[in-house]
Legacy VTK file of the C-alpha trace (Angstrom):
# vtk DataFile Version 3.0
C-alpha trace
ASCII
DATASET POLYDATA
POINTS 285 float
-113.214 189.566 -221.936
-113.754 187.723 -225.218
-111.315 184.833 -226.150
-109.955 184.370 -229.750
-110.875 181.507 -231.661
-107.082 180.679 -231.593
-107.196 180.984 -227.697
-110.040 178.465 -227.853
-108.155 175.821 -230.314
-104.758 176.188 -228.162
-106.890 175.723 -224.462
-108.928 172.655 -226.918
-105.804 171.274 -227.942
-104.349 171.666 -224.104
-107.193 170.281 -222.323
-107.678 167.577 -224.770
-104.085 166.625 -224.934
-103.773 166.975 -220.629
-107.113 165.590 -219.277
-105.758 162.403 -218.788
-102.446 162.017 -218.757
-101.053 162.113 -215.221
-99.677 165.831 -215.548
-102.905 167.870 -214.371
-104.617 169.396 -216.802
-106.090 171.943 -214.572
-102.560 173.031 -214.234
-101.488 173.323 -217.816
-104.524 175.028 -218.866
-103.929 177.535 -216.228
-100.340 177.938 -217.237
-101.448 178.161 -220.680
-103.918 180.958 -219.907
-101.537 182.973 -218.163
-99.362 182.684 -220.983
-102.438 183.898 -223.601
-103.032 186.805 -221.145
-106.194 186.030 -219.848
-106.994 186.329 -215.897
-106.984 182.851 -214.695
-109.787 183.271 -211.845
-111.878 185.091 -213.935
-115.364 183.269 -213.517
-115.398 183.167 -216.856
-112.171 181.565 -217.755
-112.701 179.282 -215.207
-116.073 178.122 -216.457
-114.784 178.147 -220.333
-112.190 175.208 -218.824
-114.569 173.050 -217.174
-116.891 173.265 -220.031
-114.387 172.716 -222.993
-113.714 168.884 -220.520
-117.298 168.060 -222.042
-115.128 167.320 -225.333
-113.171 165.077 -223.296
-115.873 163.211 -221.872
-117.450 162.841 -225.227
-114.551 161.613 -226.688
-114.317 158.922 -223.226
-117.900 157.970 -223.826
-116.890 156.925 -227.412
-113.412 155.104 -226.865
-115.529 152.753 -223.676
-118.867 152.673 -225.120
-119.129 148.808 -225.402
-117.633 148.941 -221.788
-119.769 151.290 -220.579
-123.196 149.233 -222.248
-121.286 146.275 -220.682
-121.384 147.756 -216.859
-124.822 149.113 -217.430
-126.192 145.727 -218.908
-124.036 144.235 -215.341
-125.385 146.357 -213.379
-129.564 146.589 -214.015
-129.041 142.667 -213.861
-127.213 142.414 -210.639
-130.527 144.867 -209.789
-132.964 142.162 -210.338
-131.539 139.343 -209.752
-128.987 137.482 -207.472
-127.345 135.654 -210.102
-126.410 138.945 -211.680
-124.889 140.067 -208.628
-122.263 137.339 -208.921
-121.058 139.041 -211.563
-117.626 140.476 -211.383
-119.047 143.871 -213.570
-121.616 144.345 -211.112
-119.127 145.228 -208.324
-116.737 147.040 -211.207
-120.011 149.126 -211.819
-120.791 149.850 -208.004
-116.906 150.386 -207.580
-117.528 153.752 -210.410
-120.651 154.675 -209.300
-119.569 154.730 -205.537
-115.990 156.119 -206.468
-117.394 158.776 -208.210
-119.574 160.257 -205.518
-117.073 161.829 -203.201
-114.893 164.305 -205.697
-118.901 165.367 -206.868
-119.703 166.361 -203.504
-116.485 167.818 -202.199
-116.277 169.757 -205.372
-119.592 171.408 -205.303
-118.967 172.146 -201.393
-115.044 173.900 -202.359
-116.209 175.381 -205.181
-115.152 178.745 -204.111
-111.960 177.655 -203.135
-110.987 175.644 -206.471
-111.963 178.486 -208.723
-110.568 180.888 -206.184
-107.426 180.741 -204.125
-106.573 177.398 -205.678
-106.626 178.640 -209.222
-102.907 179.959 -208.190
-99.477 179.066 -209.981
-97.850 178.531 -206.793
-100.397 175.840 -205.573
-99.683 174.129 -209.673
-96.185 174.504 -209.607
-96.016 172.617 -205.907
-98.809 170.149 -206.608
-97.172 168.931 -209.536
-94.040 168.372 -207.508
-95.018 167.075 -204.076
-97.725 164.710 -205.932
-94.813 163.657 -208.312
-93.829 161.807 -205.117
-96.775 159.944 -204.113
-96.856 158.502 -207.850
-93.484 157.280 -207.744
-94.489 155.619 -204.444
-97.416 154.071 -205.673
-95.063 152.580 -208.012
-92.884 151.356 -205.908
-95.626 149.569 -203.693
-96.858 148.202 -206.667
-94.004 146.550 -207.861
-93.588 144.886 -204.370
-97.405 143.288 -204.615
-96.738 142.077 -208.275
-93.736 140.309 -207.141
-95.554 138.857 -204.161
-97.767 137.492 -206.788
-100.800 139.878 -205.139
-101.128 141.970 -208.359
-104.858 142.154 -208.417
-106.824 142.491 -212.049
-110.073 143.962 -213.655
-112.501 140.956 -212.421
-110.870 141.785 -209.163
-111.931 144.780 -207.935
-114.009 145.520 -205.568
-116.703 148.009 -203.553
-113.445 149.153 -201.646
-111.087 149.854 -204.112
-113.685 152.407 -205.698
-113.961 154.096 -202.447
-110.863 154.118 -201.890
-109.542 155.773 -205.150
-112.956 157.980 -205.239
-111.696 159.625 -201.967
-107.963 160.161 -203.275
-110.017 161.752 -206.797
-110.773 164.392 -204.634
-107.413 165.813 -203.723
-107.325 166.139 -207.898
-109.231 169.044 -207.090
-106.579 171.031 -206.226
-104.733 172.291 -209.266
-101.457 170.543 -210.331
-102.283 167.529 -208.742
-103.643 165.705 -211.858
-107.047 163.627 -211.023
-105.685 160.842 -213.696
-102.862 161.046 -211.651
-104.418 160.826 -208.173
-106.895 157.532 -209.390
-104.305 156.085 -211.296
-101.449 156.311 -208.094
-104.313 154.853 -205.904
-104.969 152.119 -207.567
-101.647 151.282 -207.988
-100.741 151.645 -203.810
-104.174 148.874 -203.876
-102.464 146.831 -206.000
-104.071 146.956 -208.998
-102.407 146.374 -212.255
-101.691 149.687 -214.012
-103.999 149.261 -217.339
-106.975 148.241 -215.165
-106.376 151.011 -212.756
-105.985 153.541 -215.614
-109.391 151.960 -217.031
-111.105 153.068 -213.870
-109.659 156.502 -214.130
-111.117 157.190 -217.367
-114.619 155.234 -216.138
-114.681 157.688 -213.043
-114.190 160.562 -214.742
-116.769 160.760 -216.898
-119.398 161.408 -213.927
-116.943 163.705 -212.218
-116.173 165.543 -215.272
-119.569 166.027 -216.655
-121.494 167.049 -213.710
-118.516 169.583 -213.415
-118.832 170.696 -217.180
-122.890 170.706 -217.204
-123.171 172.627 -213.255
-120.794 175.332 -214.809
-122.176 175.717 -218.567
-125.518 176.637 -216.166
-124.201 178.390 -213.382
-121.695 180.805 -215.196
-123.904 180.855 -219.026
-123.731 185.098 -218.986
-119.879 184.586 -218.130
-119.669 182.633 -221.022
-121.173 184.185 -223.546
-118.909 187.055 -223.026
-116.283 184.567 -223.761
-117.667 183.631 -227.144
-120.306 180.890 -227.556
-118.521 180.078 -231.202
-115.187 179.720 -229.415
-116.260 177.521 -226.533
-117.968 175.094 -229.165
-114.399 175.031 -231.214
-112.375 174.467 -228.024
-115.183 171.614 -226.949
-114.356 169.818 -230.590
-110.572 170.690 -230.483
-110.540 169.214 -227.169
-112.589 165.802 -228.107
-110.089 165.117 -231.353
-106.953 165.341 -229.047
-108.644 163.442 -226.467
-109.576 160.707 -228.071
-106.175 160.410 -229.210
-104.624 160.843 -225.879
-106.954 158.156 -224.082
-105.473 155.388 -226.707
-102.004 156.363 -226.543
-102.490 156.865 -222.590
-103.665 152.607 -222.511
-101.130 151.488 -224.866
-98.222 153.159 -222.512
-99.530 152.447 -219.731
-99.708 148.623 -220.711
-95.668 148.623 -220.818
-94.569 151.777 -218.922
-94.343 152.656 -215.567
-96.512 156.503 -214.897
-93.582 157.637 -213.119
-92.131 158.178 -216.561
-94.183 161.890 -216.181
-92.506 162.093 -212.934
-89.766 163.612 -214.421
-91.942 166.566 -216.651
-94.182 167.383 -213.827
-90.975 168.132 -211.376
-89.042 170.157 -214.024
-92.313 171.780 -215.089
-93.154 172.377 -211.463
-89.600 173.539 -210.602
-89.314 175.967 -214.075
-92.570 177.693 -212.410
-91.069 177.884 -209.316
-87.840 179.525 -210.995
-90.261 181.894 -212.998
-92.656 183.161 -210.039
-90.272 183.460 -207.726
-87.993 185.995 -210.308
-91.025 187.954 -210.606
-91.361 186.778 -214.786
-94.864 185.835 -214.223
-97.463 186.707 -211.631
-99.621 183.709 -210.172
-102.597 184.844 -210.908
LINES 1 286
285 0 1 2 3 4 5 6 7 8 9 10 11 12 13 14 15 16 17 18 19 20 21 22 23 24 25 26 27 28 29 30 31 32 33 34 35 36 37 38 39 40 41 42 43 44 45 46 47 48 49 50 51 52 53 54 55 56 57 58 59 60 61 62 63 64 65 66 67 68 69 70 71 72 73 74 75 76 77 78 79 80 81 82 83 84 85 86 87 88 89 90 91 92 93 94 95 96 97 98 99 100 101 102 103 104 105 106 107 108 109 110 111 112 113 114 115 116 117 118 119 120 121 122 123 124 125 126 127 128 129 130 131 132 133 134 135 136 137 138 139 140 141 142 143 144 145 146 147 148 149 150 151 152 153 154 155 156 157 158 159 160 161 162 163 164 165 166 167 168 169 170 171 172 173 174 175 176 177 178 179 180 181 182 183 184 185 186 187 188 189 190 191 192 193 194 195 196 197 198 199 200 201 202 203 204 205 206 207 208 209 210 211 212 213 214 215 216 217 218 219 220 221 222 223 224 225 226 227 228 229 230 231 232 233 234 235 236 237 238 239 240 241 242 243 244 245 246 247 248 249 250 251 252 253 254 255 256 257 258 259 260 261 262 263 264 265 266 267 268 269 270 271 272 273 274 275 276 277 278 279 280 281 282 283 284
């Protein structure tokens, strides 16, 4: 199977424009794929997807890099000393490093099953509707703790909250359920104000994401190359451009606007596949 370079700037443009808004990007690019024709659990389809997120993470990287310096400079210094470790970046760093370990691990162990069974329209179309639910919850319980006056902010997080929300990253693994989504909702349910708690979703995913991206450029390289090495570098760059975009529109809604706003897409997109499956328009695989 070789992908057109026209497949690889639509899937760029997809994953780029879906990677971290709370809609599942997993999901859309597997809708999308279905839609260009190509076999969704073919390995090598599924490794072109997590290897065009690289652009995504690049484009992260750049957008937080004196953030990123900042909780590395935090965090080597809470290392040697114990002044540094009074530092509130020292615990923001732990809180990514730690949060970020669980979705690595559970990944690599249900690897088979998220590139397998998972990689099913049925499983995106009710993921994106059931977890619709839990973020309009997480909204609601965060409205209750900011007027309480228990709306907690970035020098406030702690070891906890990271392993909290890292454990909740890893039901992101299932297609559909959006892992911006999934961070961003458990934050919220800790209380967290919704710009900080969309801050950590981008700083987590650049481990998760990468290791992902890296462990399947290796693992599936023959797979690949079938696919087109010239189209997987275009959809990498397509993908970065949108990205970046999408991160800094993402922060500045986010800073007025509730995320159940996508609440409303992911249900009707969920329920349209529903509609479309079910009349036999469009198979799930």
């Amino acid at each position: 199977m070789t992908l057109s370079y026209l497949d690889a700037v639509i899937l760029g443009i997809v994953e780029g424009l879906t990677e971290f808004l709370p809609v599942s990007s997993t999901g859309h690019l597997t809708i999308t794929e279905k839609l260009l024709g190509l076999t969704v659990d073919d390995p090598g389809v599924t490794a072109y997807t997590a290897v065009i997120q690289l652009g995504a993470i690049v484009a992260t990287l750049l957008y937080f890099r004196r953030d990123i310096v900042r909780l590395l400079v935090a965090w080597v210094a809470g290392l040697r000393s114990a002044q540094g470790r009074t530092h509130h970046d020292y615990q923001l760093a732990w809180a990514v490093i730690v949060g970020s370990v669980p979705v690595a691990v559970v990944g690599f162990l249900a690897k088979d099953l998220i590139s397998g069974p998972l990689r099913s329209l049925w499983v995106v179309a009710f993921a994106l509707v059931l977890w619709s639910a839990v973020m309009w919850l997480a909204e609601t319980r965060h409205a209750a703790l900011a007027r309480r006056g228990e709306e907690r902010h970035e020098g406030d997080v702690t070891l906890r909250d990271g392993i909290v929300i890292g454990l909740v990253q890893c039901v992101a693994l299932v297609p559909g359920v959006s892992r911006s989504g999934a961070t961003i909702s458990a934050g919220l349910f800790r209380g967290i104000d919704r710009v900080t708690a969309t801050r950590l979703s981008f700083f987590m995913a650049i481990p998760a994401l990468t290791a992902a991206g890296l462990f399947e450029l290796a693992s599936e390289a023959d797979h690949l190359k079938l696919l087109g090495v010239g189209q997987m570098v275009v959809g990498v760059v397509v993908s970065f451009v949108v990205a970046y975009a999408s991160i800094a529109w993402l922060l500045k809604f986010v800073s007025s606007n509730k995320i159940t706003a996508f609440v409303w897409y992911r249900v009707a997109l969920g329920a349209a596949l529903v509609v479309v499956l079910a009349a036999g328009w469009m198979t799930a695989t």
